[in-house]
C-alpha positions as CSV (number, residue, x, y, z in Angstrom):
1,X,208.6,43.8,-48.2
2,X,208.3,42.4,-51.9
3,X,205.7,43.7,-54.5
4,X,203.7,40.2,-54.0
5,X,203.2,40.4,-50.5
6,X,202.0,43.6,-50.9
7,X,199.2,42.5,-52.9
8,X,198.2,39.9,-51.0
9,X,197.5,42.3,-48.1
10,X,195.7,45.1,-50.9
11,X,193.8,42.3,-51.3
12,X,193.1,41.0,-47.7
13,X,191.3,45.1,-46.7
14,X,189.5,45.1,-50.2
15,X,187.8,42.2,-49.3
16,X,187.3,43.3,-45.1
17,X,186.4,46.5,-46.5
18,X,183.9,44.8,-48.9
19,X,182.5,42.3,-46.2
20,X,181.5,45.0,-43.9
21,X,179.6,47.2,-46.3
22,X,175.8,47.0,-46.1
23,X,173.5,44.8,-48.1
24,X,172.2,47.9,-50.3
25,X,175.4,48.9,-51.5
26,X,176.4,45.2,-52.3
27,X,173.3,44.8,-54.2
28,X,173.1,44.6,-58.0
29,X,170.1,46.7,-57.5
30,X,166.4,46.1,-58.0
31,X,163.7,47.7,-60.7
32,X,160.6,48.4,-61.2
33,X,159.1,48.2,-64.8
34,X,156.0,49.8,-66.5
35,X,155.0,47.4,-69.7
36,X,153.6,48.7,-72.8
37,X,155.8,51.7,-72.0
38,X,154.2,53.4,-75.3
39,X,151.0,53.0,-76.8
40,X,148.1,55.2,-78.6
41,X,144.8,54.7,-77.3
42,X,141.1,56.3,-78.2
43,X,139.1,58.1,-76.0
44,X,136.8,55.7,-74.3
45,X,138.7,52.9,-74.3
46,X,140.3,50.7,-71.8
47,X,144.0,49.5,-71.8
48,X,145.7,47.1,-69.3
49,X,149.4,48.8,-67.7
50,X,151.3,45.9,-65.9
51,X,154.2,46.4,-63.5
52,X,156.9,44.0,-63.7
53,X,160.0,43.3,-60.6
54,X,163.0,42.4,-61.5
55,X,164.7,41.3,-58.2
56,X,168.7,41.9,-59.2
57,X,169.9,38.6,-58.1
58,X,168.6,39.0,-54.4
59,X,165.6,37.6,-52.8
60,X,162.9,40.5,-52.3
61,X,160.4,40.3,-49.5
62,X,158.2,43.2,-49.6
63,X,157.5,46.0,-52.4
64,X,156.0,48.8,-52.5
65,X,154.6,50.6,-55.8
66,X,153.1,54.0,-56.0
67,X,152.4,55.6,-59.3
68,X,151.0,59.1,-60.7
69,X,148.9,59.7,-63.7
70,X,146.8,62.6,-64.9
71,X,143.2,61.6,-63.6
72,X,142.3,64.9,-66.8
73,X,143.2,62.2,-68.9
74,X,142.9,58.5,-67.7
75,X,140.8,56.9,-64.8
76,X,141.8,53.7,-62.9
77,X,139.1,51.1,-63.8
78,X,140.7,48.8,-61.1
79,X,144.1,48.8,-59.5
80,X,144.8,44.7,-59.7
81,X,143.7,42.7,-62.3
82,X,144.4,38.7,-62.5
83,X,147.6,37.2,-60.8
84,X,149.9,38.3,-59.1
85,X,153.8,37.5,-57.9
86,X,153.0,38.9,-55.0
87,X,152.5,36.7,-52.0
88,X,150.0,38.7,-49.6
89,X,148.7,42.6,-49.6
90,X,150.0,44.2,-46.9
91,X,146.7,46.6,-47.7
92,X,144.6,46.1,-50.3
93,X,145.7,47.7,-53.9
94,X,144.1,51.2,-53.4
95,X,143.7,54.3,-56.1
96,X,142.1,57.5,-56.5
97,X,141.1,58.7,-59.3
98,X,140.8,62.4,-58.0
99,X,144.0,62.6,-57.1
100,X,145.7,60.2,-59.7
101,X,147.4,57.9,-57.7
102,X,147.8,54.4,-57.2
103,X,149.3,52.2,-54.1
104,X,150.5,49.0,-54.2
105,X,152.1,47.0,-50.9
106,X,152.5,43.5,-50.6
107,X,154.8,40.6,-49.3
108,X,156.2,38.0,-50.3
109,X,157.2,33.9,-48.9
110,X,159.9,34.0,-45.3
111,X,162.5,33.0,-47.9
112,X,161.3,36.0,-50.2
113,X,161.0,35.5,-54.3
114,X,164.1,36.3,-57.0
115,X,162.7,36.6,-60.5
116,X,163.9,38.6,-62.9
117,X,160.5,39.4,-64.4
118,X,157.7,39.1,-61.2
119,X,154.5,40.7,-62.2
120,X,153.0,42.9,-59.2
121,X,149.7,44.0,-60.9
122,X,147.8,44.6,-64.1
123,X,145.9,47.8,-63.8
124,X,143.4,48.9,-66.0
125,X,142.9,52.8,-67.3
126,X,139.9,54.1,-69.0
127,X,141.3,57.1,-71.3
128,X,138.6,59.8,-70.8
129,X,140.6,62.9,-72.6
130,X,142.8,63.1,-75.6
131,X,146.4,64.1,-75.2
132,X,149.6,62.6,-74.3
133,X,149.9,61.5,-70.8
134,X,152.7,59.8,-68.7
135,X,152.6,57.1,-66.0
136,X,155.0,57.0,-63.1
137,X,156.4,55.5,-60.3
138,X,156.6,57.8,-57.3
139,X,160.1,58.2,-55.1
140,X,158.2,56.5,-52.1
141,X,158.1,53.0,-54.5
142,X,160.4,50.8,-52.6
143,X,162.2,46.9,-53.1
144,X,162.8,45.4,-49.5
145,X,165.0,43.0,-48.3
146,X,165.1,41.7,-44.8
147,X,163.0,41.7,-41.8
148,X,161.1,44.6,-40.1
149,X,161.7,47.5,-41.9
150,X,164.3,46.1,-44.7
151,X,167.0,47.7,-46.9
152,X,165.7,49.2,-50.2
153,X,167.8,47.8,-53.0
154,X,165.5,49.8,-55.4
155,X,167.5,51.4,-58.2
156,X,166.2,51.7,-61.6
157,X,162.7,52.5,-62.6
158,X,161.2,53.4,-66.0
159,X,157.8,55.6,-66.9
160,X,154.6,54.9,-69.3
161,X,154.1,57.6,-72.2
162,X,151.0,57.1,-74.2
163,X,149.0,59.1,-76.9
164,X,145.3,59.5,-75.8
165,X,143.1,60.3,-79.2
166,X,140.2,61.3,-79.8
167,X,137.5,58.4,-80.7
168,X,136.4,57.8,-84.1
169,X,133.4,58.9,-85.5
170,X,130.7,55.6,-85.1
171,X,129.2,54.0,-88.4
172,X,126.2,56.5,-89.8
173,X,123.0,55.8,-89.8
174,X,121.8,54.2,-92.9
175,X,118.3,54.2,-94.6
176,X,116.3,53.7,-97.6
177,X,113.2,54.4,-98.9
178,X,113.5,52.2,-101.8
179,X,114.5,49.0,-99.2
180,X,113.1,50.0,-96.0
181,X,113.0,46.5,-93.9
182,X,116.1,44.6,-94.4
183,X,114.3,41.4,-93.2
184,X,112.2,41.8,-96.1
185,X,112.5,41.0,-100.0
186,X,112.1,43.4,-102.9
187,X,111.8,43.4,-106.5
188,X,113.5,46.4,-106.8
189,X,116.6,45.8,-107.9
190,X,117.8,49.7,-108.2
191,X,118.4,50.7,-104.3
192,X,119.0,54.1,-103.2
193,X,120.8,54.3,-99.2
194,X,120.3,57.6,-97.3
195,X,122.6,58.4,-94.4
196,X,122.3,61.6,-91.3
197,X,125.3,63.7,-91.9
198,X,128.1,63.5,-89.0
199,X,129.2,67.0,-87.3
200,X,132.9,67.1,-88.7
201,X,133.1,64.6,-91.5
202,X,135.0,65.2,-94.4
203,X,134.1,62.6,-96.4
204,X,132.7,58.7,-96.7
205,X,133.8,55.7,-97.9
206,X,130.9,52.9,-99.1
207,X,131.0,49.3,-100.2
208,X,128.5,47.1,-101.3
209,X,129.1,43.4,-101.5
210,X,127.6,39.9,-100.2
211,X,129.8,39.7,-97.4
212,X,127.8,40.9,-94.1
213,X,130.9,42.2,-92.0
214,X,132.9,44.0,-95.1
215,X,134.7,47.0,-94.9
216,X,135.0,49.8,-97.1
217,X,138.8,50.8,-97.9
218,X,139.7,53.6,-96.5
219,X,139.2,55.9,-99.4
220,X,137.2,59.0,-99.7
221,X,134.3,58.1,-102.8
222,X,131.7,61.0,-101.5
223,X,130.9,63.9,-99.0
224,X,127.1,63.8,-100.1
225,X,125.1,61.5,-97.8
226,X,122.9,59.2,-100.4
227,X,124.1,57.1,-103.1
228,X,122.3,54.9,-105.7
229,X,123.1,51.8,-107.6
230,X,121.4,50.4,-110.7
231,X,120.8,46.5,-111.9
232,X,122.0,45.1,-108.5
233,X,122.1,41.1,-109.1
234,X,119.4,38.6,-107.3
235,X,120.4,37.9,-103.6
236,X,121.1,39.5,-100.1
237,X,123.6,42.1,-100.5
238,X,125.5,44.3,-97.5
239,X,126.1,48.2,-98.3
240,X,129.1,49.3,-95.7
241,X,129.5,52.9,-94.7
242,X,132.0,54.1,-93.0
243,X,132.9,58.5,-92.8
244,X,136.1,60.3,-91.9
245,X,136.5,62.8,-89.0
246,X,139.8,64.9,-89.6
247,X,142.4,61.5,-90.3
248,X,140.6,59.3,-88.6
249,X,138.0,56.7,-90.1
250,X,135.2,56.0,-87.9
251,X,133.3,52.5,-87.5
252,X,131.4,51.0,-90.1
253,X,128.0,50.7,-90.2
254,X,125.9,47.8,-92.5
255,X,122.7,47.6,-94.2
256,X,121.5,44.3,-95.7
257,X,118.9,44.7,-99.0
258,X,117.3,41.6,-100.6
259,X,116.9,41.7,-103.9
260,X,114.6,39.3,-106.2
261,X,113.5,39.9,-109.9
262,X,112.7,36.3,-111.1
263,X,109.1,35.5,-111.0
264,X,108.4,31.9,-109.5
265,X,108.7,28.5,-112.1
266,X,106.2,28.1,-114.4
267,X,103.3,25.9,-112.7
268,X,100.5,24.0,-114.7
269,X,97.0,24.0,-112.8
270,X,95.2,20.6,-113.2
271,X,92.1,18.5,-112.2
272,X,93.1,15.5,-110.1
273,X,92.6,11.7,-112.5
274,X,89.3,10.4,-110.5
275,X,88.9,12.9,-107.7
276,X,85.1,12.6,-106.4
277,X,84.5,16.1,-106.0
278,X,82.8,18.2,-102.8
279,X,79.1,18.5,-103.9
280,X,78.8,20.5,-107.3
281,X,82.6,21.7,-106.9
282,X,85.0,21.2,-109.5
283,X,88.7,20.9,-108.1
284,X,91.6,22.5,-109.4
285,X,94.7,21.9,-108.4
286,X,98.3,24.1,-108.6
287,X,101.5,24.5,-106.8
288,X,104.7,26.5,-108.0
289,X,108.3,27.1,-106.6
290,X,110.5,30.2,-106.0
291,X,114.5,28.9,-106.4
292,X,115.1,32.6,-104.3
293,X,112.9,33.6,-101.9
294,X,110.1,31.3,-102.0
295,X,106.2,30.9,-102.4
296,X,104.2,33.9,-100.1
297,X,100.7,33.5,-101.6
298,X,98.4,32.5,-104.5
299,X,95.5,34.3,-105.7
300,X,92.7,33.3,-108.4
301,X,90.2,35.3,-110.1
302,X,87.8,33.5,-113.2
303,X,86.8,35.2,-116.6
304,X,83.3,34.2,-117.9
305,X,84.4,33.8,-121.9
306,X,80.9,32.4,-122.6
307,X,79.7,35.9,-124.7
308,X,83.0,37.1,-126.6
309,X,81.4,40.3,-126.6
310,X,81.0,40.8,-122.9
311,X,83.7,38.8,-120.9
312,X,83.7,39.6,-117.2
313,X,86.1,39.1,-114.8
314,X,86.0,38.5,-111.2
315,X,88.1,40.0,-108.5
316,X,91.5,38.3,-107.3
317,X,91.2,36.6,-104.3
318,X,93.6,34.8,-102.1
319,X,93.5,31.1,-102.7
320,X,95.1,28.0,-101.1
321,X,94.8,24.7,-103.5
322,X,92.8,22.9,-104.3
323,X,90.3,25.5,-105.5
324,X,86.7,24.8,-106.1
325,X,84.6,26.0,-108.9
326,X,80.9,25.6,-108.8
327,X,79.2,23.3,-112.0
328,X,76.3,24.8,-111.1
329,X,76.5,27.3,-114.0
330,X,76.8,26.8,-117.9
331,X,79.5,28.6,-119.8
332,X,83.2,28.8,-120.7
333,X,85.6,29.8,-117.8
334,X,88.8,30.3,-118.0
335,X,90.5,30.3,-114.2
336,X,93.9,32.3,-113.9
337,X,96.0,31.5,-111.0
338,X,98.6,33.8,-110.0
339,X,102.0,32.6,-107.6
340,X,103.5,35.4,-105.7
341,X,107.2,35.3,-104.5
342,X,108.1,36.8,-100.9
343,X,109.5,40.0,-103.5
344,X,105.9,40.6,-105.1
345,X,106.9,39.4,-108.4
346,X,104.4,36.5,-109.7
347,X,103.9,34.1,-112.8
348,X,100.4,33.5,-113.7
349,X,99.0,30.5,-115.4
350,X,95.6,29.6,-116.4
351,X,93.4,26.7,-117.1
352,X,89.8,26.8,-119.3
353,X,86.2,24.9,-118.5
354,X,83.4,24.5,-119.7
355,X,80.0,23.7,-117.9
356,X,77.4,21.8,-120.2
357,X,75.2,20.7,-117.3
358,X,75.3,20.6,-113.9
359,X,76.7,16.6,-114.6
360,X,79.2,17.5,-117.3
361,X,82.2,19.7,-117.2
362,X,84.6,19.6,-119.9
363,X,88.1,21.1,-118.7
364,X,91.6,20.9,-119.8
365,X,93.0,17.4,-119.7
366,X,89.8,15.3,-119.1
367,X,86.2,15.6,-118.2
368,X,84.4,15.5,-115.2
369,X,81.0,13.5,-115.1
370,X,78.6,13.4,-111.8
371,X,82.0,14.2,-109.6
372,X,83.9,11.8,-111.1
373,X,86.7,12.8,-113.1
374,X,88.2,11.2,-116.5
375,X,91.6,12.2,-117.9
């Protein structure tokens, strides 16, 4: 018998031998994938697991999935989130989150599904403990092929590892006495921000800016818990705060302060040109502008300057223009008319009278006869 023929029927069994071995063993092999297989993740927050099939070449018809975590350290927020690869639950995804387990079963299509990357579910943990805490795929997890019970070409799987810490610190409270309201404008431009003290911090890190979402770096500047700053420009500014808790910075935390030191424009109060007065009134007109804030208020008061000796003054008063002054006195009268800004700060003008007769006023920029009024 030569060598070649003697191949040729090596060959011929291999290949019987090979025909009649079952499906499994023929099988590339199936796996089941946990993605992210690493992570870090705070306490209190939620992160999304999702478990990928790869099918090996062969078309799959069922799958099971069963996975273990440490319910100490993560709770199941739900088992299935979004789409799926899988055709129809065989039972609906189930989990405990006493006993830290998850179960997933479902089907697929009559001809089955091959994909190399089939997502079966996105689950979603809630990390409730710090630590570092693994996700994995039990021994009863099974890929099925076939009919009725099916062959289990299941062969590789992989686990989840991730690093629960502790949550950071939240932003501090911040106050000030100096700028209380921070929907409200102050002249002040020297603020002083107070903040409680956090159980554990070893320092903070501040920032003040325009910019209402900045962010201190991430530099310790003091462990005291007020801080003052001097000449501040005209505007809204931000102060950020933000404090550390062992190495980790916690959130920041903002506090807006308005800040105006310019008085209102200059303003010149005037009589209107041939304005027929109210009765014995004369009417005095004024109006200013704040480029910042903007006009709150006006108020008036009058100063009797007719005895040098023994001017008096009358109280301010809140006062919308025009304002009227009675002619039914004689004297000199000076009337000062102050605009406030929406800070406090105020520019005050003033404009002089004087009353002859009840028919004849005499007052800056014209005279007034019988109501009328000549520039």
């Amino acid at each position: 018998m030569s060598k070649n023929f003697q191949f040729l029927i090596f060959s011929f069994l291999i290949l019987v031998i090979l025909s009649m071995l079952p499906l499994a063993v023929r099988a590339e092999g199936a796996s089941l994938s946990i993605y992210p297989q690493t992570g870090t993740f705070t306490v209190g927050s939620t992160f999304d697991v999702s478990v990928f099939l790869n099918t090996g070449g062969e078309n799959v018809n069922a799958v099971r999935v069963d996975l273990k975590f440490d319910p100490e350290k993560l709770q199941v927020v739900t088992p299935a989130k979004g789409l799926s690869a899988v055709g129809v639950w065989v039972f609906p995804p189930s989990f405990s989150n006493t006993k830290g387990e998850i179960s997933l079963q479902g089907g697929f299509s009559e001809k089955g599904i091959n994909t190399s990357e089939g997502l079966i579910s996105v689950i979603v943990f809630e990390a409730i403990s710090s630590g570092s805490v693994e996700v994995n795929f039990l021994d009863s997890s099974k890929v099925l092929v076939g009919e009725k019970e099916g062959i289990n070409i299941l062969t590789s799987l992989n686990r989840g590892v991730y690093e629960i810490v502790p949550s950071p610190p939240k932003g501090p409270k911040i106050f000030s006495e100096s700028h209380p309201d921070q929907n409200k404008w102050y002249k002040n431009n020297s603020p002083v921000f107070s903040w409680e003290k956090i159980e554990g911090a070893t320092g903070f890190s501040y920032k003040l800016d325009d910019d209402p979402f900045g962010e201190p770096d991430n530099i310790v500047d003091t462990d005291s818990t007020s801080i003052s700053f001097d000449k501040v420009e005209d505007g809204i500014h931000y102060f950020h705060l933000k404090a550390k808790k062992g190495e980790v910075w916690g959130g920041t935390s903002h506090f807006k302060v308005m800040i105006d030191t310019r008085p209102p424009l200059s303003f010149k109060p005037h009589s209107a040109p041939f304005s027929l007065t109210a009765g014995d009134y004369l009417l005095i007109y004024f109006g200013s502008n704040d480029l910042l804030t903007g006009i709150d208020h006006y108020e008036v008061r009058i100063a009797n300057l007719t005895d040098p000796a023994n001017v008096t003054f009358s109280g301010w008063t809140r006062q919308d223009s025009p304002f009227r002054i009675s002619t039914q006195q004689k004297g000199i009268f000076s009337v000062m008319i102050r605009a406030f800004d929406k800070a406090g700060n105020f520019q005050e003008e003033k404009i002089q009278l004087r009353i002859f007769s009840p028919p004849l006023v005499l007052v800056e920029g014209g005279v007034q006869i019988k109501g009328f009024f000549f520039p």
